[in-house]
C-alpha positions in Angstrom: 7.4 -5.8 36.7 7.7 -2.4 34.9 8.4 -1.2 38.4 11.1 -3.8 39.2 12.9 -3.2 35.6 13.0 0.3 37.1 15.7 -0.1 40.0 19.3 -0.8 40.2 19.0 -4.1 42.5 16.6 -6.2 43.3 15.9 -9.0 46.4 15.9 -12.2 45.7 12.1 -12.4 46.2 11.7 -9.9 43.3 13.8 -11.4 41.3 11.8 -14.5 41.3 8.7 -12.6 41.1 9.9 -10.6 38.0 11.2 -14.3 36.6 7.5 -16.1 37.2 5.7 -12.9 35.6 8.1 -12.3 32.7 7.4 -15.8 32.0 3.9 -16.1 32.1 3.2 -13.3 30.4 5.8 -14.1 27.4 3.9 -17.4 27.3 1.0 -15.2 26.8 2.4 -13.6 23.9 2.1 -10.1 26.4 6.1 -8.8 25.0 7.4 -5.5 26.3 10.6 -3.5 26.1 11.2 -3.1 29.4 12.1 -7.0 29.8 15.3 -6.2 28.4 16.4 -4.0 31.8 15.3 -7.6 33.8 18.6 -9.2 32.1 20.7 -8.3 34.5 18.8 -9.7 37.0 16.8 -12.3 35.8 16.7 -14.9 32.3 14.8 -13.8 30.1 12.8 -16.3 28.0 14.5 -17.8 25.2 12.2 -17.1 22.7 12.5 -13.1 23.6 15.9 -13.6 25.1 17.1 -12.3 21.4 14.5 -9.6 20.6 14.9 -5.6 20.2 11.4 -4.4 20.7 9.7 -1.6 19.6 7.1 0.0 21.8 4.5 3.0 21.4 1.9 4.1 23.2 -1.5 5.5 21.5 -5.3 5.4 21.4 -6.4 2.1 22.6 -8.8 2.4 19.3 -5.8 3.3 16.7 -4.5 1.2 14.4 -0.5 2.0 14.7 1.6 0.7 12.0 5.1 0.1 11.5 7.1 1.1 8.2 10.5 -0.3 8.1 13.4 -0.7 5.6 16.1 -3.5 5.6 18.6 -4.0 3.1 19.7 -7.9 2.6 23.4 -9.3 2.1 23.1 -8.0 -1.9 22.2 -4.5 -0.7 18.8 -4.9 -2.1 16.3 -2.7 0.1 12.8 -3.9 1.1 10.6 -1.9 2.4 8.0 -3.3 5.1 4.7 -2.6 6.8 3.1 -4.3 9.7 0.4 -3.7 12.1 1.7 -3.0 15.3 0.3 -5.6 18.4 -1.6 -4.4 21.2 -0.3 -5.9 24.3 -2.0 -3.5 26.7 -4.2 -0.7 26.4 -2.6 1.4 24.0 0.8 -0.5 24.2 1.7 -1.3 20.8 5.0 -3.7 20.6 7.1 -4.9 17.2 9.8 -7.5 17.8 12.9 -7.7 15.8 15.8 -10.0 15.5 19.3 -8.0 14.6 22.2 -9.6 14.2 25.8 -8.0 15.0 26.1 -5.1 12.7 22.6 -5.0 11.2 20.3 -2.1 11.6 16.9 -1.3 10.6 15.1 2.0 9.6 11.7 2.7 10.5 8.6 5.1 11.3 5.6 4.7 12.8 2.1 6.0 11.6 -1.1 5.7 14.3 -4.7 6.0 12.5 -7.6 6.7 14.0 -11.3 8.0 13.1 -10.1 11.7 12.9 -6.6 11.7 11.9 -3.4 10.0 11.1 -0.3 11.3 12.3 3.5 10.1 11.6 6.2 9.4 13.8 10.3 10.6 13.3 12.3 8.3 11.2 14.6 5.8 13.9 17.3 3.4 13.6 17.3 0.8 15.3 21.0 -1.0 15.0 23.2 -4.4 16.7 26.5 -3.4 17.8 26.8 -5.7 21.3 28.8 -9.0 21.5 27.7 -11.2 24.5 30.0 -10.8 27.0 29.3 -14.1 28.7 29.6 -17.7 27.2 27.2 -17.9 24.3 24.0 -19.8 25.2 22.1 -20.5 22.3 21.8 -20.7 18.1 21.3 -16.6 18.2 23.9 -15.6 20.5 26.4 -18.4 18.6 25.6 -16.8 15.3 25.7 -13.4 16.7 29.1 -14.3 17.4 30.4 -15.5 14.6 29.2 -12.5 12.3 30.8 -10.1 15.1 34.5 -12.2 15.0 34.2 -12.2 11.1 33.4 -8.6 10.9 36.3 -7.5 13.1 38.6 -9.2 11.8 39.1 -12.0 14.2 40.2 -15.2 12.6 40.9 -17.8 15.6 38.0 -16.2 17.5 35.8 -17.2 13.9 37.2 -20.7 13.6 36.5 -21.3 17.1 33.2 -20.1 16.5 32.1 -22.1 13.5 33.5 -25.3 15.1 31.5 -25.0 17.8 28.2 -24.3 16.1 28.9 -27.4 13.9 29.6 -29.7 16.8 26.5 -28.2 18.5 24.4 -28.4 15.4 25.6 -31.8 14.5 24.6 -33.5 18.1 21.5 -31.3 17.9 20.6 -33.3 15.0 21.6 -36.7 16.5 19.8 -36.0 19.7 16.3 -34.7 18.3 15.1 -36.2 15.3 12.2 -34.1 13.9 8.5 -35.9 13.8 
């Protein structure tokens, strides 16, 4: 697949290929960053469809960790660290969910019997409106913050009406158990 998400077209046959492994291996929790280069051929599972992913590659036997900072809507700064998942040998992945206009600053740190060592500071950031129709709570929302933030009134109004009406038969359709 890491192949595939590599070239600039793909046959149908590898596009189902890439499809059928990209899921199975999502359903398997196995999440890499390289998925998001399939989009343009292939859809991505909805459950990762929304991610920015963080990868590093280390010591099969380190313990990598994340350190991030994100500042809420009051400005308030929290500062965050997480063990980074092994999905492969010495593939270490972090998901994140950014919305339009959010970013997110973080190092990473990898320990291991005879040393730690420390990564640059990065910024990860959301600055891309979907440029098809909006499928989904995440690319709806996305949406709406990006209309609000530039500006766009009509665009913002459309928006929030059609989250409602989506949310409201959501909630008439599927009752919760």
């Amino acid at each position: 697949i890491f192949f595939y998400s590599k070239q600039d077209k793909l046959t149908e046959f590898r596009k189902e290929m890439a499809s059928k492994s990209v899921f199975e291996l999502a359903r398997k929790g196995k999440i890499f960053s390289f998925y998001a280069k399939l989009k343009e051929f292939i859809k991505l599972p909805y459950d990762i469809a929304d991610r920015t992913m963080v990868e590093y590659r280390a010591n099969p036997k380190s313990r990598v960790v994340i350190h991030y900072v994100y500042e809420n809507r009051d400005h308030k700064k929290k500062y965050v660290s997480e063990d980074m998942k092994q999905m492969y040998e010495g593939v270490f992945v972090k998901q994140f969910v950014l919305f339009y206009g959010e970013s997110l600053q973080y190092y990473i740190s990898e320990e291991c019997a005879c040393n730690e060592s420390v990564t640059d500071s990065y910024t990860l950031s959301n600055s891309s409106v979907s440029v098809e129709r909006s499928i989904g709570r995440y690319e709806n929302l996305n949406d709406i913050i990006a209309s609000n933030m530039m500006h766009d009134g009509e665009t913002f109004r459309k928006l929030i009406h059609t989250y409602a009406v989506n949310d409201y038969v959501t909630n008439q359709l599927f009752k919760t158990l």
